[in-house]
N, C-alpha and C positions, 0 to 999 in steps of 0.2 A: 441632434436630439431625435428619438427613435417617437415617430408617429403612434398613436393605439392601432392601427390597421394592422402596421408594420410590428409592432408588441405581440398583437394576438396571433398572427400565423410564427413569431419565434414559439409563442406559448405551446399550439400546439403542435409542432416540430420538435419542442423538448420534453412534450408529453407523450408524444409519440415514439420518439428513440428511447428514452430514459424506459416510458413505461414494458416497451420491445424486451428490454434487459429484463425488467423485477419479471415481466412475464413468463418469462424463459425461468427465471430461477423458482417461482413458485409451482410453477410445475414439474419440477423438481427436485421435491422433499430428499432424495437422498442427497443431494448435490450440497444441501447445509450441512446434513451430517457426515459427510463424508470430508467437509472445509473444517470440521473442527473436529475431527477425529486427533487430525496430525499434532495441532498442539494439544488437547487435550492428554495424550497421551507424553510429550514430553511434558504437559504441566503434573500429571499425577504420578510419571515414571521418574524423572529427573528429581521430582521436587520431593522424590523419597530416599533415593540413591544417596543425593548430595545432601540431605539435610544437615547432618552433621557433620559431613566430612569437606564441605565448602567451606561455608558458614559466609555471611557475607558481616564487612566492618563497618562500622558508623561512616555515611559517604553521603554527600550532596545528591539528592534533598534532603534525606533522611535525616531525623534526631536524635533517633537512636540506634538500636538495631533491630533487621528486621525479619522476618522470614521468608526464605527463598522463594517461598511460592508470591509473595509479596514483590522480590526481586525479580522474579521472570513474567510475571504478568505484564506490563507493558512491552517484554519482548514479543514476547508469543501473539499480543493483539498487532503490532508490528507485523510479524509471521503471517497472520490471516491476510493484512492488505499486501504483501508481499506478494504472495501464491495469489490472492485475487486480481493483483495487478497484470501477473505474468502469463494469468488465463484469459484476463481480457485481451491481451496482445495476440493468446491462440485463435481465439475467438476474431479479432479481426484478420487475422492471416486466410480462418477459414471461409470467411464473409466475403475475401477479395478473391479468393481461390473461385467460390460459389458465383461470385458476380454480386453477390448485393450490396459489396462495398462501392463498387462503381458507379452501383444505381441511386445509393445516398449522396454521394458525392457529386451526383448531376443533379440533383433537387435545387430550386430556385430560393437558393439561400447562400450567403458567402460560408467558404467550404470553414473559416474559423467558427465560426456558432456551429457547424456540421459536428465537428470535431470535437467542439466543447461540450456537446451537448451529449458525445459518445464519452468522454472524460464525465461527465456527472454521471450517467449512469452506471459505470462503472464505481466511481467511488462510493454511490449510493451502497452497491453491493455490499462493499467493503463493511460499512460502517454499519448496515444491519448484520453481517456474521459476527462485528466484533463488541459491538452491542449484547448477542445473545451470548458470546463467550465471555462476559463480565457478569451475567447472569448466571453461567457456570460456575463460575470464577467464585461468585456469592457463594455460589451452593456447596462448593468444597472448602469454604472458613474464611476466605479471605473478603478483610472488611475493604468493601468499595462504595460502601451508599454516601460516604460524605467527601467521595472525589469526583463524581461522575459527571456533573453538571461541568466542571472547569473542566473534564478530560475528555469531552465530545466535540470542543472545536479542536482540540489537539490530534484526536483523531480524523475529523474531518480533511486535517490541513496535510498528516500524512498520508491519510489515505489516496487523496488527490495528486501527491508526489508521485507516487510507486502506481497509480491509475497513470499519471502523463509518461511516467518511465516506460510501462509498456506500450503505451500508445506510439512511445519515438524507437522501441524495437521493433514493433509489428512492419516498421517500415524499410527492417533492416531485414526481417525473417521472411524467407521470399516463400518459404514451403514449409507445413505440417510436421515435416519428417525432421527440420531442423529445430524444432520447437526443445527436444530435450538436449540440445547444447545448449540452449538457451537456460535450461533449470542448469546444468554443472557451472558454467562460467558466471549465470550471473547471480542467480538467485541463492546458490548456495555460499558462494563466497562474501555476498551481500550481507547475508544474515549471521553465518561464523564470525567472521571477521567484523562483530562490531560488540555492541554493551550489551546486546539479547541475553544473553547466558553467564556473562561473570564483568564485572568492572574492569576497565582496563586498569587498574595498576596491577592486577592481577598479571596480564599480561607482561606489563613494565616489572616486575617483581621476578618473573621467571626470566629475565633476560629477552624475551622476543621482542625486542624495541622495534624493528621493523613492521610487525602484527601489529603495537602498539597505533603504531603512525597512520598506516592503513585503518586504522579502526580509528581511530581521532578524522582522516578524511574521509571516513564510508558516510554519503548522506542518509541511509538506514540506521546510522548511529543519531543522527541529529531526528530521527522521527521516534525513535524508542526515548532517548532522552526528552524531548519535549512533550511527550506523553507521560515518564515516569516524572516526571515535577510537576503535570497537570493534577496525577493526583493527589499527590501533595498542595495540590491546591496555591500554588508557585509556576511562575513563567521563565524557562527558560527562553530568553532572548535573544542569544548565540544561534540554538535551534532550529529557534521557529524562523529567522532571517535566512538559515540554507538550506532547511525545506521550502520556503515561499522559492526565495532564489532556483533550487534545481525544478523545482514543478513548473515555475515559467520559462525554465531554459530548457525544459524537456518538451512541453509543447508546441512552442515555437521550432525545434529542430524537427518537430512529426508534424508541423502545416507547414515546415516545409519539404517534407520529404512527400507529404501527398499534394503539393502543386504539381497541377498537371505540366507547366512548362519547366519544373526541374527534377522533381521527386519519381518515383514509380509508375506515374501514370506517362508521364513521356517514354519513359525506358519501354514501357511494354506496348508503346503506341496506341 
C-alpha cells in the first residue's frame, strides 16, 4: 500500500510529465489543426466519392443502414490515436537522442510509473484531438451527441493501445531519420488493412481472404470496432479484451526494453 507521502511526489511526477506534453501541444495551435487535417479531409473527400458507390449493408452494430460518413467516423478517430501514438514514439526517440530521456529515467521514481506516466500523457493527447474531431464530426451531420458518453472510455482504452504501441517502438527506433519506415510498415498497413474504411466481408467478398484474416488479427481493428459499438451505445467484448491485452503486452515489452540492465540503456552504456 502506497504511503500519501509516496502518493503525493507520484502526483506530482504525473503532473509534471503529463502536464510537459499538453504544454508542448498548446503552444502549438497549428499542431491540432494540422492532426485533423488528415482525417478530415478523408472524412469529407471519401465520404463524397463513395457515398453512393460503396454503400455500406445492415452490419453489427448497426440496425439499419447507415451513412458512410457514419461508417468511417470511428476509423478516422482510430486514425487520430494512431498518428498521435506513432508521434509520441518520434517524440521519445527525440528526447533520448537530446538526453532528456535519460534524465527522466534517473528520476527517483521506479522507471514503470516513469513510463506510465509518459503513456498517459500521451494518450491524454490523443483523446482531446479526438474529442474535438467528434465535434467536427457534429458539424458536418453526423448525429453523435447520444453515443459520446459510452464512446469516451472506448476511446480512452484505444488510445492507450496505439500510445503503448509506440512507446514499445521508440525502443526499437534508434534514429530520427528511421522514424518514416516506421509510418510505411506500421502505421499504414495498420490502418488499411483493417475495418477503418470498409467492412471486412467486403474484403471476403472480393476474394482477398488473406487481407481478410490479417484485418480480423490487426489489433487497430479491435480499437475501431470497439469504438464503432460504443457508439452505438453496445460493448464489444471480443475488442475491448485484445485492446486491454496488446496495451499490456505493449508496455511491458517498452519497460522492458528501457531497463537499463537489458533494454537501450545497457546497449549504449
Amino acid at each position: 500500500m502506497l504511503h500519501p507521502p509516496i502518493l503525493m511526489h507520484l502526483a506530482r511526477a504525473l503532473r509534471a510529465v503529463v502536464g510537459r506534453e499538453l504544454n508542448k501541444f498548446l503552444r502549438q495551435p497549428s499542431r491540432l489543426a494540422s492532426s485533423l487535417v488528415r482525417p478530415l479531409l478523408w472524412f469529407v473527400v471519401f465520404s463524397a466519392g463513395f457515398h453512393n458507390v460503396f454503400g455500406v449493408a445492415i452490419i453489427a452494430p448497426y440496425a439499419t443502414y447507415v451513412d458512410y460518413k457514419e461508417y468511417m467516423l470511428p476509423g478516422l478517430l482510430g486514425m487520430i490515436a494512431l498518428f498521435n501514438g506513432m508521434q509520441s514514439s518520434l517524440s521519445m526517440v527525440y528526447d533520448r537522442e537530446m538526453g532528456v530521456m535519460r534524465l527522466l529515467l534517473t528520476a527517483p521514481l521506479p522507471r514503470a510509473w516513469l513510463l506510465g506516466f509518459k503513456l498517459a500523457g500521451s494518450t491524454a493527447l490523443s483523446l482531446v484531438q479526438m474529442l474535438v474531431f467528434m465535434a467536427v464530426a457534429w458539424a458536418f451531420g453526423v448525429d453523435v451527441t447520444w453515443g459520446w458518453l459510452a464512446v469516451v472510455p472506448a476511446m480512452l482504452l484505444g488510445a492507450t493501445m496505439l500510445a503503448a504501441l509506440g512507446l514499445m517502438l521508440s525502443v526499437h527506433i534508434r534514429q530520427l531519420e528511421n522514424f518514416a519506415g516506421t509510418m510505411n510498415f506500421v502505421i499504414f498497413p495498420m490502418f488499411f488493412i483493417s475495418t477503418a474504411l470498409y467492412p471486412l466481408w467486403k474484403l471476403r467478398e472480393s476474394g482477398a481472404l488473406w487481407l481478410y484474416q490479417l484485418a480480423e488479427l490487426n489489433p487497430f481493428t479491435a480499437v475501431v470496432e470497439l469504438m464503432r459499438y460504443a457508439l452505438q451505445n453496445q460493448l464489444n467484448t471480443q475488442a475491448a479484451v485484445v485492446v486491454t491485452a496488446t496495451a499490456a503486452l505493449s508496455f511491458a515489452l517498452a519497460l522492458r526494453g528501457y531497463d537499463p540492465q537489458r533494454g537501450w540503456v545497457r546497449q549504449r552504456g
